[in-house]
N, C-alpha and C positions, 0 to 999 in steps of 0.2 A: 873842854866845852863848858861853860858857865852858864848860870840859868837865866841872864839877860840877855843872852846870843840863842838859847833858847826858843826864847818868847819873841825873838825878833823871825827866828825860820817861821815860829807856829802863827807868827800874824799874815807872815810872807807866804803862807801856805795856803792858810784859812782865805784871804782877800782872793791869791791870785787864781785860784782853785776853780774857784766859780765867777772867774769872769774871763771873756775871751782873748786872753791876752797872754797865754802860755804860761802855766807854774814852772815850770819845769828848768825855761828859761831863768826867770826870777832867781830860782831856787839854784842854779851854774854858776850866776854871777856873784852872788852872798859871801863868799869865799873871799874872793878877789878884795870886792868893797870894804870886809873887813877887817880883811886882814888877819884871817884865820887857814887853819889847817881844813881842808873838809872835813865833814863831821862823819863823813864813813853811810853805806849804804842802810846798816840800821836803825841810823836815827832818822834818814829818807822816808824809810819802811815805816817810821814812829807818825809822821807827818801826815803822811799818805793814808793810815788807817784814821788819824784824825777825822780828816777831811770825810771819808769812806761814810764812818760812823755817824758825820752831819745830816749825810744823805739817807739812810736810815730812820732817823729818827724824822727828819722834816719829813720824808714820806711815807713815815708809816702804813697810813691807812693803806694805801694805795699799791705798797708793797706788799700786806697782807693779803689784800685782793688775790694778787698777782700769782700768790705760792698755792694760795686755795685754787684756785683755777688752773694754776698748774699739776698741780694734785691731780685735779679731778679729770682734766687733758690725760696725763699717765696712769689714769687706773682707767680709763674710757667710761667715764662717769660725763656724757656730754649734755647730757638736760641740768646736770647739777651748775654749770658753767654762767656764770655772769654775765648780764648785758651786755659786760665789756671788758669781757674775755678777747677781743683783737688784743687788747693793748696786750698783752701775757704772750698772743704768737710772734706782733709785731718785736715785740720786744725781742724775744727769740730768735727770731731771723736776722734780727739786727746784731744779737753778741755771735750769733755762727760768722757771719760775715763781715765784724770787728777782727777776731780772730786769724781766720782766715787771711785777710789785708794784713795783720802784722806780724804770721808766718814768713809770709812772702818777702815783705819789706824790712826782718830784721835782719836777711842777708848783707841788704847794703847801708852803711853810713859814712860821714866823714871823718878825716883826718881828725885827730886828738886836736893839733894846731892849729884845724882849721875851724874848730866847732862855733865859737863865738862869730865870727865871720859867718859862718853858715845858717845863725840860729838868728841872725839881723835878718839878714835876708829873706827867709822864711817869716819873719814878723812884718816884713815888710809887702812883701808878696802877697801872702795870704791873707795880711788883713785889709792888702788893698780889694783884692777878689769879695771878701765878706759884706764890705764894706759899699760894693756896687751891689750885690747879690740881693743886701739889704735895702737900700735904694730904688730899685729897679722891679722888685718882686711883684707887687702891684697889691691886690684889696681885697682879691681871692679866700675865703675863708675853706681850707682844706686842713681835716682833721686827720692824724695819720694814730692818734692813740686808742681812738675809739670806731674803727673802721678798718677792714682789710687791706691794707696797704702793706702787701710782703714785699713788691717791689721797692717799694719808694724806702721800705725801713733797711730794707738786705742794700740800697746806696748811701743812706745813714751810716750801717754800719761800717760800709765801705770809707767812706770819710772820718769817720771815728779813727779806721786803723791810722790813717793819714798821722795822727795824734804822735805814732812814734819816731817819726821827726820831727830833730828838737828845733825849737821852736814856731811850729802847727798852731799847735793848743787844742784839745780835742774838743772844747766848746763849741771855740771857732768856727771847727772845721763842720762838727753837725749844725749846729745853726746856720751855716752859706750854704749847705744843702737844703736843709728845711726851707729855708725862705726860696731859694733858686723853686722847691715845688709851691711856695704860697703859703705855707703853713702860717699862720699867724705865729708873735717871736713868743710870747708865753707859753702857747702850746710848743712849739719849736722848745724851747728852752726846760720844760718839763719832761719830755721826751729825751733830751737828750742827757738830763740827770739822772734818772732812772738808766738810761742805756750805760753809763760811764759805771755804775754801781757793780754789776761784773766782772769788768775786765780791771778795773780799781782793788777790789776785795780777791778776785783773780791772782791777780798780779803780786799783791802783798801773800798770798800763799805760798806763792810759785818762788817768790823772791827770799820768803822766809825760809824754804826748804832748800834751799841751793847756800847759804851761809853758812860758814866754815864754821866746823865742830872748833869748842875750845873760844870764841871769839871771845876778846875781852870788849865790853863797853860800859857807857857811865849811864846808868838806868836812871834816878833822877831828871834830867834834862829830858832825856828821853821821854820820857812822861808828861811834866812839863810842857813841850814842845807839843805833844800830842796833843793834850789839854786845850791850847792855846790856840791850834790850828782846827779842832771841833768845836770851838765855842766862836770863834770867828769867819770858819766856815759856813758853819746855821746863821748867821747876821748877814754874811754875805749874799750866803744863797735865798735866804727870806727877800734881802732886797731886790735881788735881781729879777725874780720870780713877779713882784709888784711894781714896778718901773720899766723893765722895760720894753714893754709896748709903748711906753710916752717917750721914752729918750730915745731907742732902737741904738742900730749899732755903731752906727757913725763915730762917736765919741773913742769907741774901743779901736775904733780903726786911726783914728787921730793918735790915739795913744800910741801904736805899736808903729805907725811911722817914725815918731818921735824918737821911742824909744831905741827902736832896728838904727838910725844913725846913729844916736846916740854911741848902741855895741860897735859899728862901723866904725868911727872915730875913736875909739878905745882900744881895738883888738889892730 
């Protein structure tokens, strides 16, 4: 691993991270295109906490919020509770029922052979779905971060798990729910960064602790990489967050047809 194949996963990470077009994807085909070895599931894990670490920091405040109020929810301190103490349950109900969905669903996936094939398709599928979801939604202003919405966020999360099939995109998949209820796409697209931040920092636990004692890897890159994919993540994610309620999602749906043939024609 060299540190311009590096910088090339951590841009690859950082862009596709935060927008609705599948990293995951991106991050399958890397390999092929370059005509490299995979880099193995720790430098994945280096990427991923990048990205993690974006969303941290871009939301600070709001995640501070969130831990005080959750506090003060678990100690039954409920006068101490914020205005907007929803967004802290919704949020909650939503990683119970992330979870939940990709329990269920990590029983089944596809063929090793078949994955590329399977992960067009899903780009294709899905971002046509997003892509009417977005369309068709209407001018509805429904807020689900700052108001009791345990249902609408427990089918959020439900779409979130969707994520674990590759090629979903777990953006995607909350944002064609959120708009399918009217959510406006900034708020939609707020909500569902915060929601990803769990099962994201989750994941990278869960994933670090199941790596084999003894693993050798090249730390450098790894770093690197990580680097690359948190400083481009924050650019990505700041832009998405201000654009697009003007562009919406059409574009992204453009994209992942293109691109779904594109793996079709390949695989």
């Amino acid at each position: 691993m060299t540190i311009i194949i590096a910088i090339i996963y951590g841009i690859v990470q950082g862009i596709a991270e935060f927008l609705p077009i599948s990293s995951s994807t991106h991050l399958a085909i890397l390999p092929q295109f370059l005509n490299i070895n995979d880099p193995g599931q720790f430098f994945d894990l280096s990427m991923h906490l990048g990205t993690g670490i974006s969303i941290l920091v871009y939301f600070y405040r709001d995640i501070f919020l969130i831990l005080k109020d959750f506090f003060y929810f678990l100690t039954l301190q409920r006068e101490k509770l914020s205005s907007n103490h929803f967004l802290m349950t919704n949020l909650l109900v939503g990683t119970i029922s992330t979870f939940l969905m990709v329990i269920i669903l990590k029983k089944f996936g596809p063929k090793e052979n078949r994955i590329f094939f399977f992960m067009a398709l899903n780009l294709i599928f899905f971002g046509i779905v997003m892509g009417i979801a977005d369309k068709f939604s209407g001018i509805k202003k429904d807020e689900v971060m700052t108001k009791d919405q345990w249902k609408k966020s427990f089918l959020i999360g439900v779409f979130q798990g969707l994520a674990i099939i590759p090629g979903v995109s777990r953006l995607g998949a909350t944002m064609t729910i959120c708009r399918i209820f009217k959510i406006p796409r900034t708020e939609s697209a707020k909500f569902s960064f915060l929601l990803s931040l769990p099962i994201v920092l989750g994941g990278f636990l869960l994933e670090f602790k199941d790596l084999p004692p003894g693993m050798n890897f090249d730390l450098m890159p790894m770093i690197v990489g990580g680097i690359v994919s948190f400083v481009f993540g924050l650019i990505t994610l700041r832009l998405f967050i201000k654009y697009i309620e003007k562009i919406g999602l059409m574009p992204f749906t453009i994209y992942r047809i293109i691109f779904g043939a594109f793996l079709l024609l390949s695989s």
